[in-house]
C-alpha positions in Angstrom: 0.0 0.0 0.0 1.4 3.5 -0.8 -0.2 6.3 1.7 -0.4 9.4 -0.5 -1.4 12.0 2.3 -0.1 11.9 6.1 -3.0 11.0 9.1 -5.0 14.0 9.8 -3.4 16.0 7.0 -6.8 16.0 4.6 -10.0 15.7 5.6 -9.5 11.6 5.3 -6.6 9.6 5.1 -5.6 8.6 1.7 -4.0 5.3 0.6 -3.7 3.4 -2.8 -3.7 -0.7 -2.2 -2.0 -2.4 -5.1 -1.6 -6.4 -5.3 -0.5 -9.2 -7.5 -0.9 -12.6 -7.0 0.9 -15.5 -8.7 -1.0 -18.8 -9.2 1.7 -21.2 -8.2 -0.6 -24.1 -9.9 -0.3 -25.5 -13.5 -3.5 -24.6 -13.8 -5.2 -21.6 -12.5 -4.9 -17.6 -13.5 -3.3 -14.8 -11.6 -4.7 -11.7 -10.2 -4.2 -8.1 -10.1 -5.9 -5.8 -7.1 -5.9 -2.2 -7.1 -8.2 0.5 -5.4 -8.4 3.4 -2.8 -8.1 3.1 0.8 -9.6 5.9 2.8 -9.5 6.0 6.3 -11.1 8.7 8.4 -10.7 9.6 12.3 -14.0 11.0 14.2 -13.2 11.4 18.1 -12.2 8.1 19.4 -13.6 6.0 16.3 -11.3 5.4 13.3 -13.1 4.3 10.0 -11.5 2.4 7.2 -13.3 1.8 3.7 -11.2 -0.1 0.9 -13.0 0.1 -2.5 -10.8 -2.6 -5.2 -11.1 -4.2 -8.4 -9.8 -7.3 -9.5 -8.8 -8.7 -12.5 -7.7 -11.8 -13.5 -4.7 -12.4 -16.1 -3.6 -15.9 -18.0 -5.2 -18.3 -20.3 -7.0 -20.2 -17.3 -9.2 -17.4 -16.3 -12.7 -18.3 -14.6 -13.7 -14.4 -14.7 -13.5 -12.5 -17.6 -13.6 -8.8 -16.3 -13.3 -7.0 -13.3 -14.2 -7.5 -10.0 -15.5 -5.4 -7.2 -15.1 -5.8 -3.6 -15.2 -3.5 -0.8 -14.6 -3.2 2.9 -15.4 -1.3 6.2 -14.0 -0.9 9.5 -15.1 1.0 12.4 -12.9 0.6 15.5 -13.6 2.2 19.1 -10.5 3.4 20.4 -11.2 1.9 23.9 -8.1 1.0 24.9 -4.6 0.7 22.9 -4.0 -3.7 23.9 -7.5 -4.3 23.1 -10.2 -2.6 21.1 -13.5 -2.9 20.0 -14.4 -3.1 16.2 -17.3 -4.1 13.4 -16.7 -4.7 9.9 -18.3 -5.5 7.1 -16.7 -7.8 3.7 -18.7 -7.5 0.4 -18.0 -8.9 -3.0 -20.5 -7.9 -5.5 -18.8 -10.7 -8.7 -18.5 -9.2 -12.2 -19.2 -5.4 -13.0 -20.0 -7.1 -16.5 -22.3 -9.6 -15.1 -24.1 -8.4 -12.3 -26.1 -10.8 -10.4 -29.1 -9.7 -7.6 -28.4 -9.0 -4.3 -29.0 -12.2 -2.6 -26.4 -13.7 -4.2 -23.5 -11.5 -4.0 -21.2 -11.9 -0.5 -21.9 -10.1 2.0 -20.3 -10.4 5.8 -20.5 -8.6 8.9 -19.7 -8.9 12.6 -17.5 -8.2 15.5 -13.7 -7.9 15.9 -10.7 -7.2 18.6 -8.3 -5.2 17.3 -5.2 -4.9 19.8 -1.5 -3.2 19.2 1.2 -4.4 21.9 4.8 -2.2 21.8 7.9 -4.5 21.3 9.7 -2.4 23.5 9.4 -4.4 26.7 11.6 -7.2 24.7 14.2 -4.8 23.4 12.8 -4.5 19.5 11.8 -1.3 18.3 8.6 -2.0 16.8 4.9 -3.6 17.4 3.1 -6.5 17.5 -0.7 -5.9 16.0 -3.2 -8.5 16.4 -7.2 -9.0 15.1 -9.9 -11.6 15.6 -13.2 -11.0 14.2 -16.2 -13.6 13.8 -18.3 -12.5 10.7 -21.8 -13.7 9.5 -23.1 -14.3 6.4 -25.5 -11.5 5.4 -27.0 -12.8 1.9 -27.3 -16.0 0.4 -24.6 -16.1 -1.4 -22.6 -15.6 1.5 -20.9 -18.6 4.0 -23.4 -18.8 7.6 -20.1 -17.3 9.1 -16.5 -17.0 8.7 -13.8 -16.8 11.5 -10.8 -13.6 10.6 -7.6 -13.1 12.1 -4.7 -11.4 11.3 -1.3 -11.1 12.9 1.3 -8.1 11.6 4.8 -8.0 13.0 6.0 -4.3 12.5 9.6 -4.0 13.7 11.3 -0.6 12.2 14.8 -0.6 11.3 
């Protein structure tokens, strides 16, 4: 991700997210993910949207076109080890071949979102930390979906 302004700078944080992912398979295509991340600070709630397209590249395509998935996070700045979040996951398929409501994927639920400083072990950095349980929204969606990430920031 490339951050084009600094936090609190603009009236929203502004981010481009860029990805490419190699299919190590014989089979199978590889992908290209781009879009705007916007992030936005109101008291002691932080708000994240992600808006990206995807395309698929190679001969063993199963989407022709792009694709268009977004994401939002609210997070309650409770307390730094530990705070309190919901967030919602949609994918919406093809923007060539748009499909109804129902059936596009669509989660939402709950999530701990905690930051602990590596200083107390001698690194100068962070470890960052989220767990969320999601439900499915539509029917084209799974019942639920268990999310976690773990981010080892150490700066050099």
């Amino acid at each position: 991700m490339i951050q084009l302004t600094e936090p609190g700078e603009d009236w929203a944080d502004w981010g481009v997210y860029f990805e490419y992912g190699q299919n190590m398979a014989r089979q199978g295509a590889n992908k290209f993910t781009i879009g705007p991340v916007i992030g936005k600070d109101i008291g002691r709630f932080g708000n994240l949207v992600n808006l990206f397209v995807t395309r698929q590249l190679g001969p063993d395509q199963t989407s022709h076109g792009l694709d268009f998935s977004y994401a939002w996070q609210t997070k309650w700045r409770l307390w730094e080890p530990l705070s309190p979040a919901i967030e919602i996951y949609g994918d919406t398929g093809s923007l060539t071949h748009s499909s109804s409501f129902n059936r596009e994927e669509l989660l939402a639920g709950p999530v701990a979102i905690g930051v602990s400083p590596l200083t107390g072990i001698g690194l100068p950095g962070r470890f960052k930390y989220e767990l969320g349980y999601l439900f499915g929204v539509t029917g084209g969606s799974p019942r639920s979906t268990l999310r976690w990430r773990l981010e080892l920031e150490i700066r050099l």
